[in-house]
VMD Tcl script that draws the C-alpha trace (Angstrom):
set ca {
  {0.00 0.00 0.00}
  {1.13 3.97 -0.78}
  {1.90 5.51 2.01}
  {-0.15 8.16 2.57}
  {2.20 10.18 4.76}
  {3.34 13.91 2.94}
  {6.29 15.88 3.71}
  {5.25 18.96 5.36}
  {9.09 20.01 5.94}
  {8.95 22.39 2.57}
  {5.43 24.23 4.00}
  {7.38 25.96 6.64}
  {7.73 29.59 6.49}
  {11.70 30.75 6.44}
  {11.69 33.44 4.66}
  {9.36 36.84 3.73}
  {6.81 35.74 1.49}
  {5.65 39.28 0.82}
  {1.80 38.53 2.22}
  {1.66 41.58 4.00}
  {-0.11 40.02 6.54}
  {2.05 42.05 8.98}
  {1.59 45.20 7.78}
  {-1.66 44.87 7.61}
  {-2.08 44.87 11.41}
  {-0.47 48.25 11.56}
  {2.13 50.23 11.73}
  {5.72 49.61 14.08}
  {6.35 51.61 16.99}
  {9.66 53.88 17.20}
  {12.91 53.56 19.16}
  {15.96 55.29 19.38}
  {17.49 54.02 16.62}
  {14.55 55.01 14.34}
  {15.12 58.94 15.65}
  {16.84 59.90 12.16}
  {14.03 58.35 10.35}
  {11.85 61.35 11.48}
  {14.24 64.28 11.96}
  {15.77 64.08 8.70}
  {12.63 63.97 7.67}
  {12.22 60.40 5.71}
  {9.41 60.07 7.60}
  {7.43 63.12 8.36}
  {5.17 63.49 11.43}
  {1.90 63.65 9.94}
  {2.37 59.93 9.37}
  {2.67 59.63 12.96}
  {0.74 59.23 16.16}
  {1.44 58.67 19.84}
  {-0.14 56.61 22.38}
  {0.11 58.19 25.49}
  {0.80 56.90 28.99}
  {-1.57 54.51 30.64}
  {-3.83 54.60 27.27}
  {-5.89 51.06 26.57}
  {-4.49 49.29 23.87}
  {-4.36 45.63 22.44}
  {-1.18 44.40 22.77}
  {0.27 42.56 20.06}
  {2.37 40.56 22.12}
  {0.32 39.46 24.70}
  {-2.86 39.67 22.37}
  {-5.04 41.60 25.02}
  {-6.22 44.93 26.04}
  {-4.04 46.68 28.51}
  {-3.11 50.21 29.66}
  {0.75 50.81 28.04}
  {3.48 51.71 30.79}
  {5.43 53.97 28.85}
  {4.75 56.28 25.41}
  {4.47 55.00 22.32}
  {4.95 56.76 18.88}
  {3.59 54.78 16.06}
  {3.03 55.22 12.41}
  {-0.46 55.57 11.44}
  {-2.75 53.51 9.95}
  {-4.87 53.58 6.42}
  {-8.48 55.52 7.39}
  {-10.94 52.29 8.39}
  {-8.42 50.25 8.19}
  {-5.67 48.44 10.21}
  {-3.01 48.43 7.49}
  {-0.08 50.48 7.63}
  {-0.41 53.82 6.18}
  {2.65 52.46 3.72}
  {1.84 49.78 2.98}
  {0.63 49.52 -0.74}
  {-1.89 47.08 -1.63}
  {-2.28 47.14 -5.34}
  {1.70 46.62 -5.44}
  {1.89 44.64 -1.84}
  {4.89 46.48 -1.33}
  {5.92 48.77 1.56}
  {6.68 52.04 -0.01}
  {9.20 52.80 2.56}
  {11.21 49.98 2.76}
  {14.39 50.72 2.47}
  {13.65 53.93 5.20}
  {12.05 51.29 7.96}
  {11.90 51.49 11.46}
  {13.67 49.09 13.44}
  {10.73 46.41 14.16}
  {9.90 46.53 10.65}
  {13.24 45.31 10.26}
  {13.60 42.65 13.05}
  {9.97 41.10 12.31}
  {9.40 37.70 10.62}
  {6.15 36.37 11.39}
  {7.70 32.93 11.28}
  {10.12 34.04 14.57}
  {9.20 36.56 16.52}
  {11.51 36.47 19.06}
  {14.04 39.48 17.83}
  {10.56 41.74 18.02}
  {9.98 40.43 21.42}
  {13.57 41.02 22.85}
  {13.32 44.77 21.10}
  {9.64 45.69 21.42}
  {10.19 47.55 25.27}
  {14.03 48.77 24.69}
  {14.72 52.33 23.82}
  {11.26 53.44 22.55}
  {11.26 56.91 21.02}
  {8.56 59.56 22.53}
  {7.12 63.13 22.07}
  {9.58 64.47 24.17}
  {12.66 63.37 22.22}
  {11.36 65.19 18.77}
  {9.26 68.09 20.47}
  {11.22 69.53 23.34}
  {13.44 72.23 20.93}
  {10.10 73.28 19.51}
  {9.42 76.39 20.88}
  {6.22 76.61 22.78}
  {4.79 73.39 21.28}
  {6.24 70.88 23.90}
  {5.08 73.03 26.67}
  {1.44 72.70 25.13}
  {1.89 68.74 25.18}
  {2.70 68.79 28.76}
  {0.01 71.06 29.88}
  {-2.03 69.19 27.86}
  {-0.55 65.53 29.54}
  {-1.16 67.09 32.58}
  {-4.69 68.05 32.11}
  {-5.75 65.00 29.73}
  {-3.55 62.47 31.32}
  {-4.97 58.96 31.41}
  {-4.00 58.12 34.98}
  {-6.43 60.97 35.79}
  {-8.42 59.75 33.30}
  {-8.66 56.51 34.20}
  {-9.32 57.48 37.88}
  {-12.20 59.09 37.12}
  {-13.95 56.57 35.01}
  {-13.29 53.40 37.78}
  {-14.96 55.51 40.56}
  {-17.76 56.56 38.26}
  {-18.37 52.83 37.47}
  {-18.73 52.87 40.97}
  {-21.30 54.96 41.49}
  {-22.65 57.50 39.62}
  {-21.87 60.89 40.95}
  {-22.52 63.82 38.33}
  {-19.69 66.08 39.70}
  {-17.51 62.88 38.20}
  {-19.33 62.72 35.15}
  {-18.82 66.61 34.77}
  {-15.39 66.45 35.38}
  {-14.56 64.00 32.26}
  {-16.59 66.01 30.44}
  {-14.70 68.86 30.82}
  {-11.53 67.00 30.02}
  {-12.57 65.72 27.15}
  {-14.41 69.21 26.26}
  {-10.47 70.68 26.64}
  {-9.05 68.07 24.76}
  {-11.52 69.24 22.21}
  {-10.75 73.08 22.22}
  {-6.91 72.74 22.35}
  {-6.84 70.76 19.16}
  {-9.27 73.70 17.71}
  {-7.17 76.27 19.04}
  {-3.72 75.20 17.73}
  {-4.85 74.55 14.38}
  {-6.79 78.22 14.05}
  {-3.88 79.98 15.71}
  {-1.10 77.99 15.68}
  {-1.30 77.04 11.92}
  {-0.35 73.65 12.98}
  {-1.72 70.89 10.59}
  {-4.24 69.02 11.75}
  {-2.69 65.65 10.59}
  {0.17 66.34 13.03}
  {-2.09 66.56 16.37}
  {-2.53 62.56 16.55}
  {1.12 62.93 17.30}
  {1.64 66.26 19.64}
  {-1.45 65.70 21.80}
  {-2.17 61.56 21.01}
  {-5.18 60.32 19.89}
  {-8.64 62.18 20.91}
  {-10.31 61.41 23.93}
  {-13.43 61.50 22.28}
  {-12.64 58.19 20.52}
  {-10.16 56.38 22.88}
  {-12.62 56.82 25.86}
  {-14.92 54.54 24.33}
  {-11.92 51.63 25.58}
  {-12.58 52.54 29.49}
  {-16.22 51.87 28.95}
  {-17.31 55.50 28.23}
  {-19.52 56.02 25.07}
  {-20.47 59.44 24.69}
  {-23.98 60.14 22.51}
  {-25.13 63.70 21.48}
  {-28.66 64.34 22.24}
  {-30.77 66.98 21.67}
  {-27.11 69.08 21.81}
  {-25.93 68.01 24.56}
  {-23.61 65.47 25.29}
  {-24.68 62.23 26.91}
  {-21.94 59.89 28.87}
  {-22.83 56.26 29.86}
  {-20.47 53.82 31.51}
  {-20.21 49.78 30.97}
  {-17.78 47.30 31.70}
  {-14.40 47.29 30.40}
  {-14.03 45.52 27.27}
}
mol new
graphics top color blue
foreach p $ca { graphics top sphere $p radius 0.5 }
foreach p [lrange $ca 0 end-1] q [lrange $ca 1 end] { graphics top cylinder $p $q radius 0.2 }
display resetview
C-alpha cells in the first residue's frame, strides 16, 4: 500500500513571502534608533501618532487589552483600516522599505523572538522630537497634565462605581479641553491638523470609548454612559 504520509518540511515559512499580513495589522512603533528616520525627515510626522501613557491598547504581544506603561509613537494607519499607512496594496509592497523602522526590520512572522527582545528597549517619545520646539512641547505637557490617562482613568473606575454627576462633569470637561486645544492650535497655531494625533495623542473622544465611556449627542448636549471594560 502507498503511504499516505506527505512531507510537510517544505510548507514551513523561512523566509518573507511578501503577504503583507504584517503590515496589515499596523504600523511599528519607534525607538531610538529610528530617531533619524523622522528628523531628517524620511518620515514626516503627519504619518505619525502617539499613544500616550496609561492609554488602553491591544497588545500585540500578549494579544489583550491593557493600559501601556510607557509612550508609544507609532506610524499611522490607512483611514478604516488596520493596514499600515505604507503599505501599498495594489503593489503589496511597503513604499518605505528601504527607510524602515527598526521592528519593521527585526519582524518575521515565522520568529518573533528578535521583536519580542526589542519591542520595550529604547522606545522613542514626544519628548525626544518636540522639546526644541518652541512653545509646542510646553502645550503637550500642559495638555498631559490636564488630559492624562491616569487621571483619566481614575475618574472613570470611581464613576463605574457609582454615579456621581460632579464625576461625570469632570470628564466632560476633560474631554471638552481636549476638544478646544486641538481647535485652538490649528486656528492659531497654523499647525496641521494631521500632526495633532502625534503632539497631543489620539482624541479622547474616541479612545474613551476603551474605558467603557460612550459618549452620545442628544438633543445638543452630550450624553456619557459607563459599561464594563471591554
Amino acid at each position: 500500500m502507498k503511504s499516505t504520509h506527505h512531507n510537510t518540511a517544505e510548507k514551513v515559512v523561512t523566509s518573507c513571502r511578501r503577504c503583507g499580513i504584517c503590515c496589515k495589522k499596523g504600523g511599528p512603533a519607534f525607538h531610538q534608533i529610528d530617531r533619524p528616520l523622522i528628523e531628517n525627515g524620511l518620515i514626516q510626522i503627519r504619518y505619525l501618532y502617539t499613544i500616550r501613557k496609561g492609554e488602553l491598547v491591544r497588545d500585540p504581544i500578549r494579544g489583550s487589552i491593557l493600559p501601556v506603561d510607557s509612550e508609544l509613537v507609532k506610524i499611522k494607519s490607512k483611514a478604516d483600516e488596520g493596514t499600515c499607512t505604507f503599505y501599498d496594496d495594489l503593489n503589496e509592497k511597503c513604499q518605505i522599505y528601504t527607510d524602515r523602522p527598526i521592528e519593521c526590520q527585526l519582524l518575521k512572522c515565522w520568529d518573533t523572538r528578535s521583536l519580542e527582545e526589542m519591542y520595550e528597549q529604547d522606545r522613542l517619545s514626544r519628548e525626544d522630537l518636540l522639546a526644541d520646539v518652541a512653545g509646542l512641547w510646553e502645550l503637550a505637557v500642559e495638555h498631559e497634565q490636564r488630559c492624562g490617562y491616569s487621571r483619566m482613568g481614575d475618574l472613570i473606575s470611581r464613576l463605574k462605581k457609582g454615579y456621581r454627576k460632579h464625576l461625570a462633569d469632570e470628564v466632560g470637561a476633560i474631554i471638552a479641553y481636549d476638544n478646544h486645544l486641538r481647535q485652538l492650535v490649528i486656528e492659531k497655531g497654523q499647525i496641521e491638523p494631521e500632526t495633532l494625533d502625534f503632539i497631543f495623542g489620539r482624541s479622547l473622544k474616541h479612545t474613551i470609548e476603551l474605558f467603557g465611556v460612550r459618549l452620545q449627542q442628544v438633543k445638543g448636549k452630550i450624553i456619557m454612559t459607563t459599561s464594563g471594560l471591554p
